[in-house]
C-alpha positions in Angstrom: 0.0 0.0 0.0 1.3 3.4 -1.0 0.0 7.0 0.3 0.7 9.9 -1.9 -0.7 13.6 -1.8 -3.2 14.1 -5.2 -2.0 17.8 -5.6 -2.1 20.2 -8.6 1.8 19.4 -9.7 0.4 15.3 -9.3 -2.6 16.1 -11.9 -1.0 18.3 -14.4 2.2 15.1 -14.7 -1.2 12.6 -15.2 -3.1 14.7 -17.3 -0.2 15.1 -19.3 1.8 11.6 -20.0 0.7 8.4 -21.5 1.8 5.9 -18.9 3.3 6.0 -15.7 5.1 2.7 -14.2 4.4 1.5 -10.7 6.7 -0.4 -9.0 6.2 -2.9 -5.8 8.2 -5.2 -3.9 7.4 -8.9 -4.4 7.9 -11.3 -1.2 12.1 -11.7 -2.1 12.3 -8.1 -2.2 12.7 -7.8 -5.7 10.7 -5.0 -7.8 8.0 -5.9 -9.4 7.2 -2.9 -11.9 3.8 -2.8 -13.9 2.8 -0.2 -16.4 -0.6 1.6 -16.3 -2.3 3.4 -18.9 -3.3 7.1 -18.6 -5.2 6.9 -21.4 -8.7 8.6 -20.2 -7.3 10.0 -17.2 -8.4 13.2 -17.5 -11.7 12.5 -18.5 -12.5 10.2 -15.9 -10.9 13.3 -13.3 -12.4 16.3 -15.1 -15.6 14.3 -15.8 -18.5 13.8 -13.9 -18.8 11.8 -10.7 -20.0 8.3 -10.6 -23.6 8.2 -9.2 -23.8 5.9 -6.0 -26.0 3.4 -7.3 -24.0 3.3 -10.6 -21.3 2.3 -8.8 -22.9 0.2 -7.0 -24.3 -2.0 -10.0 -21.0 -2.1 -11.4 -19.2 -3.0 -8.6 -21.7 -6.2 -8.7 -21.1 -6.8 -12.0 -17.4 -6.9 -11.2 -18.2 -9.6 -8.4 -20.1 -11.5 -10.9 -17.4 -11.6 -13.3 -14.7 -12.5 -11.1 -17.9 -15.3 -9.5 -17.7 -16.8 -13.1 -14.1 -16.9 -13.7 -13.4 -18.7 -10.3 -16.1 -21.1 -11.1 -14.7 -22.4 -14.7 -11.3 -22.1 -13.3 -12.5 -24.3 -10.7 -13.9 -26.8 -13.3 -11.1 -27.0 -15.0 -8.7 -27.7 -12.5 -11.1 -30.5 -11.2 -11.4 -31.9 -14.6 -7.6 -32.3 -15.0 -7.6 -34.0 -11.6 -9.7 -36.5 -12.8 -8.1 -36.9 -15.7 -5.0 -37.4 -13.7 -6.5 -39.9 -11.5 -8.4 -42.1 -14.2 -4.9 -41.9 -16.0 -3.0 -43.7 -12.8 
């Protein structure tokens, strides 16, 4: 978890570039860089705010999402255990 202060100086460096790259440590300690768009930044600060129950349905939708990917991933690792076991 990282804490920095959204100032004017932050926003104008957003605004303005194309990607930035941020950088964690992994559990060696080693840096573990990924790269994020900015594409749309601006809009989605200068824009207008979500609506509360907007968010809402999307942040369900999300769940949902992530609720179906689990579940086939699920299946599939199941289904290669029994293969593995009806192989032995």
């Amino acid at each position: 978890m990282a804490e920095v202060q959204l100032d004017d100086n932050l926003v104008a460096l957003l605004k303005s570039g194309g990607k930035m790259t941020i950088t964690s440590s992994n559990f060696q300690n080693k840096p573990n860089p990924v790269e994020v768009t900015l594409n749309g930044f601006s809009a989605a600060y200068d824009g207008a705010p979500l609506k509360q129950d907007e968010l809402v349905a999307k942040q369900r939708e999300l769940q949902e999402e992530l609720r179906k990917k689990a579940e086939e991933q699920r299946k599939k690792l199941q289904e290669e255990q029994d293969k593995a076991k009806a192989a032995n």
